[in-house]
N, C-alpha and C positions, 0 to 999 in steps of 0.2 A: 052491312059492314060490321056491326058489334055482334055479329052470331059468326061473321068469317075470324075478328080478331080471338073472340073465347075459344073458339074452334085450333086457331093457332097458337092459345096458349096454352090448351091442355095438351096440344102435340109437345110442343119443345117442355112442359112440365115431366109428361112419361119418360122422355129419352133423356132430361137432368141427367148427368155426373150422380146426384147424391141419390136418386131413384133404384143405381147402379150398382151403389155402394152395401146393400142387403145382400146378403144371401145366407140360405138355412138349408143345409145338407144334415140329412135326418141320419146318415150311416148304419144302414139295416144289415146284421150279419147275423150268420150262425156259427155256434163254435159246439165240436166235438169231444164230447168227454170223454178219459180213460176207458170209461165203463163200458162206452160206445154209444150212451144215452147223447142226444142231441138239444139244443136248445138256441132260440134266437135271441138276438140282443141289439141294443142301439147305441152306436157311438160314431157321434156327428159334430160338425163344428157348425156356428151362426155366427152373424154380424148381422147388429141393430144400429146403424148410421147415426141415427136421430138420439135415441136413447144410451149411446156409447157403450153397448155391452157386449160383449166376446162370449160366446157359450162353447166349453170344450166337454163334450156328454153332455150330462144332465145339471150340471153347473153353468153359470153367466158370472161374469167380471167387469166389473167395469175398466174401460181401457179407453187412451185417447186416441188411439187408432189400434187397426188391426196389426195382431204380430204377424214378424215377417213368415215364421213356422212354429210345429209343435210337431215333439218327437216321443213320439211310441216305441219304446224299449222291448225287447221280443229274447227272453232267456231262457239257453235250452236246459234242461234239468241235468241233475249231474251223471245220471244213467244217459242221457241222450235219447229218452225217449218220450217226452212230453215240455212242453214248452208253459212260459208264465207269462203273462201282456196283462199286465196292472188293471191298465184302461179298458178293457173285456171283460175281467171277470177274476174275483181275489183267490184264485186258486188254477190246480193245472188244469192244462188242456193239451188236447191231442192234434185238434187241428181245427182252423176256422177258413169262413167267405166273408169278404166284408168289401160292400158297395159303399164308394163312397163319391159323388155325386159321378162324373163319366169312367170314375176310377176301379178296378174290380181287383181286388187281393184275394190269394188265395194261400193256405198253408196244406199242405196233404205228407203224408207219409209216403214213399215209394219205394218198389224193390227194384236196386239198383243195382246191377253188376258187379258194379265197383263200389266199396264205401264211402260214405259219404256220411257228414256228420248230420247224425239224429235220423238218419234216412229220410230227412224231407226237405222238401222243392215248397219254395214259394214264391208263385206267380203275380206279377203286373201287368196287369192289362194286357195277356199273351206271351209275356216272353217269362223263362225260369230262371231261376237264380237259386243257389245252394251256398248254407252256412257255412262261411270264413272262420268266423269267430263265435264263440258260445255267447256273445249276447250279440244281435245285432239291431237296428232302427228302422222304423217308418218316417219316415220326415217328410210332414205336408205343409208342403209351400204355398201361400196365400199372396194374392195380389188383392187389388181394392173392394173386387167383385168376385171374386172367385176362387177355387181353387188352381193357382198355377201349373204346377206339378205336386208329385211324389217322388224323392227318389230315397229310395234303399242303401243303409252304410252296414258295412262287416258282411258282404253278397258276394260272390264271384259268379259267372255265367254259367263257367264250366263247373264240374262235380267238385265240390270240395272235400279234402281226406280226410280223415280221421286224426 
């Protein structure tokens, strides 16, 4: 009977609520430079329940709970043809992939028929989206456990103009 009760206490311990409340999304990408030269990078978010700390990259904060989001600013240069993301890397870039945990972002250049600003598409998780506005947002949505969504501000679906 005391090997069925410890048996039943480390089940309902695993499935705890605060067991639930971790998680560490390493966010592995690569971004492309001007030059054409390539390189990989990490930027990821965590939560430490116990130790109340928030990690955004390579920084932790202490926090009494998880924020609701964090927003990743995405500015096209003034030629339109290289972009700037703080959070990746203190200089331009051409184009990046960044995983981030079931989430996959992508930035690319394309030859489009029609202009469209910067000439680049950038994908979520399958669908495209083109720049509205010369700066536009990643905004990652956090729930207790997890990441909720992503959604994208200053995007439209269709080709945006010039």
């Amino acid at each position: 009977m005391q090997k069925l009760t410890h048996l039943l206490a480390a089940v309902f311990l695993t499935i705890s609520p605060l067991s639930y409340a971790d998680f560490d999304f390493k966010g592995p990408g690569e971004l492309r430079f001007p030059t054409g030269v390539s390189d990989g990078f990490y930027f990821g978010f965590g939560w430490d329940e116990a130790a109340k700390k928030f990690r955004i990259g390579p920084k932790q904060y202490t926090m009494s709970d998880i924020p609701d989001s964090y927003s990743i600013a995405i500015t096209l240069s003034k030629d339109g043809s290289n972009v700037w993301i703080q959070e990746f890397y203190q200089g331009l870039i051409e184009e990046f992939q960044w995983q981030l945990g079931n989430n996959k972002l992508t930035l690319k250049k394309g030859d489009f028929g029609k202009s469209v600003k910067g000439n680049y598409v950038l994908t979520l998780n399958g669908t495209e989206y083109f720049f509205e506005r010369n700066n536009i947002s990643i905004d990652v949505v956090f729930d207790n456990a997890d990441i909720k969504h992503i959604k994208l501000e200053g995007v439209i679906k269709n080709m945006g103009t010039k």
